[in-house]
C-alpha positions in Angstrom: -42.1 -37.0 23.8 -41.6 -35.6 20.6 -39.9 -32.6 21.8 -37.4 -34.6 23.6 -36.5 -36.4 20.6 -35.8 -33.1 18.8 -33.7 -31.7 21.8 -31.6 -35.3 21.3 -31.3 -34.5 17.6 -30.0 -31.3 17.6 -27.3 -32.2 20.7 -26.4 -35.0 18.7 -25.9 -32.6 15.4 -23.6 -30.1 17.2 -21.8 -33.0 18.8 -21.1 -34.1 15.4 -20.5 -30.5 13.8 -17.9 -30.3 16.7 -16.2 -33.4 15.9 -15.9 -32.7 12.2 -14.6 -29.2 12.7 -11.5 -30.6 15.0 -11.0 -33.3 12.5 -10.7 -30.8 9.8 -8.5 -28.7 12.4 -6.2 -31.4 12.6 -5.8 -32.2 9.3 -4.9 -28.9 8.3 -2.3 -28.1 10.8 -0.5 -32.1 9.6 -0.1 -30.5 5.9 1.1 -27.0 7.5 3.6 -28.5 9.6 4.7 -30.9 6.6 4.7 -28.3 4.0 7.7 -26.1 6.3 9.3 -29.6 7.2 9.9 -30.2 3.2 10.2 -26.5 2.1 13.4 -25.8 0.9 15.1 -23.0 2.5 17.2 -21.1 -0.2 20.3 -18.4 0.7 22.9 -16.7 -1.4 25.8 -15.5 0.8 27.9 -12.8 -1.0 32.2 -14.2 -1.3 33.7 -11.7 -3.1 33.0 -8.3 -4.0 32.7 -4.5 -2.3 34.3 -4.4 1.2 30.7 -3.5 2.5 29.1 -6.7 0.6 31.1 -9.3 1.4 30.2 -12.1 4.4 26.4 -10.8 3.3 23.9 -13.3 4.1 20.2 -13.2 2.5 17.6 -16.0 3.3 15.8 -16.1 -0.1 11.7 -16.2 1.1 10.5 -14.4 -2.5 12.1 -12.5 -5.1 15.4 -11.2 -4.6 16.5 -8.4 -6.7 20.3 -8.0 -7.5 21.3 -4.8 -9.1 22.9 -1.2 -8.7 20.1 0.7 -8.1 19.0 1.2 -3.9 15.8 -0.4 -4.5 17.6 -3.4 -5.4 17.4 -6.3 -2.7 21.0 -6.5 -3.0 22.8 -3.3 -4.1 25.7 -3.8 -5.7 27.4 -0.7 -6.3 29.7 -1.4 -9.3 29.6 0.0 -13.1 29.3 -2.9 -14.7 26.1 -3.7 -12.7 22.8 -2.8 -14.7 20.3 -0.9 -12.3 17.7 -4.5 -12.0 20.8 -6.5 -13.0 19.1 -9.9 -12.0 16.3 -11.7 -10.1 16.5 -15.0 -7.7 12.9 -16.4 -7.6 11.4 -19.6 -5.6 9.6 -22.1 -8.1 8.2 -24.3 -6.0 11.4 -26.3 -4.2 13.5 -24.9 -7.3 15.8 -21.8 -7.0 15.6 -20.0 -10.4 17.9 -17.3 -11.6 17.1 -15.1 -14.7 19.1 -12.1 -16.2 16.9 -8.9 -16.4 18.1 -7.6 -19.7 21.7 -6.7 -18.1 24.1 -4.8 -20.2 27.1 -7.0 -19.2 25.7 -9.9 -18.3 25.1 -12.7 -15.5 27.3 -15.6 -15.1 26.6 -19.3 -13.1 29.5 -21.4 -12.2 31.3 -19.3 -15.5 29.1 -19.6 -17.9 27.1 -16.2 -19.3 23.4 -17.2 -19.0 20.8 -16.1 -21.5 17.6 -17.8 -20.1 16.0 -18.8 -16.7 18.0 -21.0 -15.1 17.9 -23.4 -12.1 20.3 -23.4 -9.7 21.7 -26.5 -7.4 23.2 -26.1 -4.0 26.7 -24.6 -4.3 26.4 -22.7 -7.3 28.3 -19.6 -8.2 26.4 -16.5 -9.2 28.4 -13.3 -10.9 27.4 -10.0 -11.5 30.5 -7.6 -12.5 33.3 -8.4 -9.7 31.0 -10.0 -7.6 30.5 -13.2 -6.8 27.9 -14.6 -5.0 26.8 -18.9 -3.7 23.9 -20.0 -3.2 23.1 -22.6 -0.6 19.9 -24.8 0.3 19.3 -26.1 3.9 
């Protein structure tokens, strides 16, 4: 008797292990699916610059490096461009941009920037002669 009592428990116990682990399962894959349905998808798209650049289109995913030299995510072959001229980076929803110690400079929407700064849908991003917007979807 006893031992069928003990069979019972332990089919009852994986029953129940079973049950938790899709419940956990589940869960899991409702904050995956709401974390890309609310993740901002960021994008620069290059207007105005070296016959080669322009109409370029770059989803931004992680850090996006804009300078002159080729290991640059975004070579941009001009003399007023500093090798590692200037970095895009994800902050959570936020797009920030920050200047890496350029000689001439980076400018948003005109304005020389000196410090991080967050950028909104639309804004206009210049290194040298060319100009770059960024876009969120």
């Amino acid at each position: 008797m006893i031992d069928l009592v003990l069979f019972a428990g332990r089919i009852l116990l994986v029953v129940l292990l079973y049950l938790f682990l899709f419940a956990a399962m589940r869960s899991g894959i409702g904050l995956v699916r709401g974390q890309r349905r609310d993740a901002a998808i960021w994008a620069v798209d290059v207007e105005k610059g070296a016959k080669q650049l322009r109409g370029l289109h770059v989803d931004i995913l992680g850090p996006v490096v804009v300078g002159r030299s080729p290991s640059s995510d975004i070579v941009v072959d001009e003399p007023f461009v500093s090798a590692t001229h200037a970095r895009f980076t994800l902050q959570g929803p936020a797009l920030v941009l920050e200047d890496l110690g350029s000689t001439n400079g980076t400018m948003v929407n005109g304005h020389l920037i000196d410090q991080p700064v967050t950028l909104r849908d639309g804004d206009e991003v210049q290194t040298g002669d060319t100009i770059m917007r960024v876009s969120r979807r």
